[in-house]
Backbone as JSON, one array per atom type, in Angstrom:
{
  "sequence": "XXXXXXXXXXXXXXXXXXXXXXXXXXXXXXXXXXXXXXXXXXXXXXXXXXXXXXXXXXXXXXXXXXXXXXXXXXXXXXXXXXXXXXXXXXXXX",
  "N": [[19.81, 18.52, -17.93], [19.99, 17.0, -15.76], [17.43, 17.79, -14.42], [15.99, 15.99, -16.11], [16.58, 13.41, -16.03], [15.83, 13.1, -13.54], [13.14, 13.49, -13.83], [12.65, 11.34, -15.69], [13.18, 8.88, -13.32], [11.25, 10.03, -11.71], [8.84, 9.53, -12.93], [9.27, 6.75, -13.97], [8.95, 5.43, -11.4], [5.93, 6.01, -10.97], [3.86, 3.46, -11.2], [4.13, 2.2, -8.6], [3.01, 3.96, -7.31], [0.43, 2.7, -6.74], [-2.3, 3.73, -8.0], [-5.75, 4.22, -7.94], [-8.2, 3.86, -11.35], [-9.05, 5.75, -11.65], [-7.99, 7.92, -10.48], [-5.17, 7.64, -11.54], [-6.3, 8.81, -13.96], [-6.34, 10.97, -13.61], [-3.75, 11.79, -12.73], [-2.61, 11.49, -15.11], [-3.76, 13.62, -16.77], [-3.27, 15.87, -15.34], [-0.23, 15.72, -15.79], [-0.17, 16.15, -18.48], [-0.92, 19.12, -18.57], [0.8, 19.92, -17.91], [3.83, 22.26, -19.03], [6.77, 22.12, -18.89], [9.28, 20.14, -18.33], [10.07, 20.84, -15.59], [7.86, 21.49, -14.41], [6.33, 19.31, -14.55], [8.13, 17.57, -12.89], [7.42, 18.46, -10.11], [4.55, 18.47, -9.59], [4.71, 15.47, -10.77], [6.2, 14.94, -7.79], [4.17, 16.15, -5.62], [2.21, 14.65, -6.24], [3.3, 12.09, -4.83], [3.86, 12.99, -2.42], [1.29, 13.1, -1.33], [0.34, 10.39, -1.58], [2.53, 9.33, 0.49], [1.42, 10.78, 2.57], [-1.47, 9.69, 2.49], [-0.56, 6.91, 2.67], [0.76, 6.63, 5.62], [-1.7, 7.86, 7.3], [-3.26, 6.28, 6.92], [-1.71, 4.05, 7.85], [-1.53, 5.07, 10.86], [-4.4, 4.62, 11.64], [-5.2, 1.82, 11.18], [-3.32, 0.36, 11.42], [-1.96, -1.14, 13.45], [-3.93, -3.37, 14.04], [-3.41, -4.72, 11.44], [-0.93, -5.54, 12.55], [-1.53, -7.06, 14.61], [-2.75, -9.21, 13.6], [-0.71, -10.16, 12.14], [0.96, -10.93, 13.98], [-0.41, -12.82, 15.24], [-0.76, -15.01, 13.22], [2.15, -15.85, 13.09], [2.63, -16.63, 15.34], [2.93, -20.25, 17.14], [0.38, -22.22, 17.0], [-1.49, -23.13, 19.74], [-1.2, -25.97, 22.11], [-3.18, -29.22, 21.39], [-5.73, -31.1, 22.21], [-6.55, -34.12, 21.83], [-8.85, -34.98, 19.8], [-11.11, -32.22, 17.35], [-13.72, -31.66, 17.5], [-17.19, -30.85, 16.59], [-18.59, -33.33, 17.11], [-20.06, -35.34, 19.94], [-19.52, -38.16, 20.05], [-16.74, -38.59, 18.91], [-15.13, -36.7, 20.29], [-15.2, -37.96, 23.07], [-13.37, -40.28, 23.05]],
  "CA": [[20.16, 17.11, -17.99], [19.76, 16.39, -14.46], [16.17, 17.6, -14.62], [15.41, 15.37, -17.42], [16.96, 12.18, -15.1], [14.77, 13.07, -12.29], [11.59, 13.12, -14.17], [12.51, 10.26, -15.82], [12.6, 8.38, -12.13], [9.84, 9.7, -10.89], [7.97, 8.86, -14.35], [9.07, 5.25, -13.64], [8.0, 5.02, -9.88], [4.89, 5.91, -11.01], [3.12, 2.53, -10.77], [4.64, 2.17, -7.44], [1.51, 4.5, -6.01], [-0.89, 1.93, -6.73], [-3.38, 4.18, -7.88], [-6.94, 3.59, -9.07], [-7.57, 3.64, -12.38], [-9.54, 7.24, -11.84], [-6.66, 8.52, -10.15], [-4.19, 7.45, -12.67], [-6.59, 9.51, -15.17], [-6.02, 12.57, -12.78], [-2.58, 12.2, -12.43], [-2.16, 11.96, -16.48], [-3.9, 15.25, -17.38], [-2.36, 17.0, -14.92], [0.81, 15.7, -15.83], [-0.57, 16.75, -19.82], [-1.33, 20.1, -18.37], [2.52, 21.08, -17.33], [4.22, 22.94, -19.84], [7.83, 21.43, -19.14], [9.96, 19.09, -17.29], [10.73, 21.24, -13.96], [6.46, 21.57, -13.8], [5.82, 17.72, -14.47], [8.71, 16.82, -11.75], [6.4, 19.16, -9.02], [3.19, 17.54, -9.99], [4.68, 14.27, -9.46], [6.22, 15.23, -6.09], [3.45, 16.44, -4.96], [1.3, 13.36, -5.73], [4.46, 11.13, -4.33], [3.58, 13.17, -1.12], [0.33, 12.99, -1.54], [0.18, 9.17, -1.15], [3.18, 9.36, 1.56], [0.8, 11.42, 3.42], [-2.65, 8.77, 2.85], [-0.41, 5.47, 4.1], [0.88, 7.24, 7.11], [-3.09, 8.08, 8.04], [-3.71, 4.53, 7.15], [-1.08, 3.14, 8.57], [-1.86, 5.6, 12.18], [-5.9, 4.09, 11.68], [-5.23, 0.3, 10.81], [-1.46, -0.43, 11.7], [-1.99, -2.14, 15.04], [-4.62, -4.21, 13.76], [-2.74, -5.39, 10.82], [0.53, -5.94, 12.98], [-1.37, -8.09, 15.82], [-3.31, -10.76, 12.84], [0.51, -10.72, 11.28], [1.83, -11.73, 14.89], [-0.89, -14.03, 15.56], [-0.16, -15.8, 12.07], [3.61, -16.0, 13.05], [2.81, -17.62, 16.21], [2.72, -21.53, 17.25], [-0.36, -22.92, 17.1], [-1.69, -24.03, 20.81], [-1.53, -27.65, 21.61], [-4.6, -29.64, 20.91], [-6.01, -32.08, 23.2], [-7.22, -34.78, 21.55], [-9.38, -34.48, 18.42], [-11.32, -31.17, 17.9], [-15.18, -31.84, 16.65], [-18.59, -30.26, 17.44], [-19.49, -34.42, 17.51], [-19.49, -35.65, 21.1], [-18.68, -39.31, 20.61], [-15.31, -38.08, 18.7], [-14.66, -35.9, 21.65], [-15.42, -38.94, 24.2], [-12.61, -41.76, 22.77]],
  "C": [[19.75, 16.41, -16.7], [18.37, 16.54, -14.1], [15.5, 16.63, -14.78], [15.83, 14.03, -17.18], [16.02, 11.9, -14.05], [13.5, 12.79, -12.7], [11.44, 11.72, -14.23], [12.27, 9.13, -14.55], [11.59, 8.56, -11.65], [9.14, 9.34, -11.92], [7.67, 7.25, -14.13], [8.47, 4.55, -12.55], [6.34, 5.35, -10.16], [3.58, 4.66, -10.85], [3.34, 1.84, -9.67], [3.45, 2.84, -6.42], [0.58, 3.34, -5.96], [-1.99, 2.73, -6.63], [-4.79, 3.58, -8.52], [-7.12, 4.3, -10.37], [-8.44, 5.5, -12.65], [-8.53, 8.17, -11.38], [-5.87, 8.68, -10.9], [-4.45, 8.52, -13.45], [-6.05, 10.85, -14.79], [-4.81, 12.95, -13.31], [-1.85, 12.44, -14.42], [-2.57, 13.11, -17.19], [-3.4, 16.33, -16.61], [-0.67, 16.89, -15.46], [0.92, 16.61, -17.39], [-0.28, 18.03, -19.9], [0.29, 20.58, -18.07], [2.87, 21.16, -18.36], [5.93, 22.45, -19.85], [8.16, 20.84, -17.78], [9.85, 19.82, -16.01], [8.68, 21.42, -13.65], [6.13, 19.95, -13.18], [6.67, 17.17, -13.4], [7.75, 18.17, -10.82], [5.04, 18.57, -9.17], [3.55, 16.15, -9.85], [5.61, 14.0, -8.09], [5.62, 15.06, -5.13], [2.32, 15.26, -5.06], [2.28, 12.24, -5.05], [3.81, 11.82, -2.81], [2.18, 12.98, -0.72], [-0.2, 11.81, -0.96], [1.07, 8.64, -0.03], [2.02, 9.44, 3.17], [-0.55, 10.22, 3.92], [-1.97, 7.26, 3.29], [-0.17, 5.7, 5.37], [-0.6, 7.33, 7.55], [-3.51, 6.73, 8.22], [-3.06, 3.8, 8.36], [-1.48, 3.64, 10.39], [-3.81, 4.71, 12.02], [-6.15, 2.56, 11.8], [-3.99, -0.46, 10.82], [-1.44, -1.4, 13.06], [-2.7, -2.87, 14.58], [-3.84, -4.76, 12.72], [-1.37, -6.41, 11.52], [-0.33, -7.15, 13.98], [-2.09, -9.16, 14.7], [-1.73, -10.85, 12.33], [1.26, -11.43, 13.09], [0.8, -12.83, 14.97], [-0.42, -15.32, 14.1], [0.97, -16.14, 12.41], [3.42, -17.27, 14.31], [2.65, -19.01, 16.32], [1.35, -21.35, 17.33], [-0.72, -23.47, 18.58], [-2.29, -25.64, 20.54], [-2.81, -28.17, 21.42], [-4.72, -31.12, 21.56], [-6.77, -33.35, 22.6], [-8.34, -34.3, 19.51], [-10.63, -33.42, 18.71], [-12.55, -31.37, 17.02], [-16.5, -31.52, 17.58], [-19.34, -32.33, 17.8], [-19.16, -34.88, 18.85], [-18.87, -37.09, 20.89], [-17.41, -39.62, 19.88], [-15.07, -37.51, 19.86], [-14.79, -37.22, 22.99], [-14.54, -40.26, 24.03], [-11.55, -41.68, 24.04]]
}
């Protein structure tokens, strides 16, 4: 019974990986391929860790760069001196 609860959760988190749609295919014949519930919850475990494992690398490769365009976005705006145009006799009033 409690098995057969667990699958069901991880069954549902399943579109929670955001996989592609070749992935997906993966993850449904292997899931095909288990013979009962206590296989199919280990198969999706192990792809749950699976994708744990590839945002952590991401996130260690491309996390500082994401975090400093999300602070610059957050920040004010510097002031602005007048009007801001490649024409000079806008820039000269």
């Amino acid at each position: 019974m409690r098995l057969a609860a667990e699958l069901a959760r991880l069954e549902s988190l399943i579109p929670t990986l955001g996989l592609s749609e070749s992935s997906w295919h993966m993850l449904m014949a292997e899931l095909e391929r288990a013979r009962d519930a206590a296989s199919r919850c280990r198969v999706l475990e192990r792809w749950f860790a699976g994708t744990q494992r590839a945002y952590a690398a991401n996130e260690a490769l491309i996390g500082h760069y994401v975090r400093a365009v999300e602070a610059r976005a957050a920040a004010r705006a510097p002031p602005q001196n007048g009007p801001h145009s490649i024409a000079p006799w806008l820039r000269n009033r």
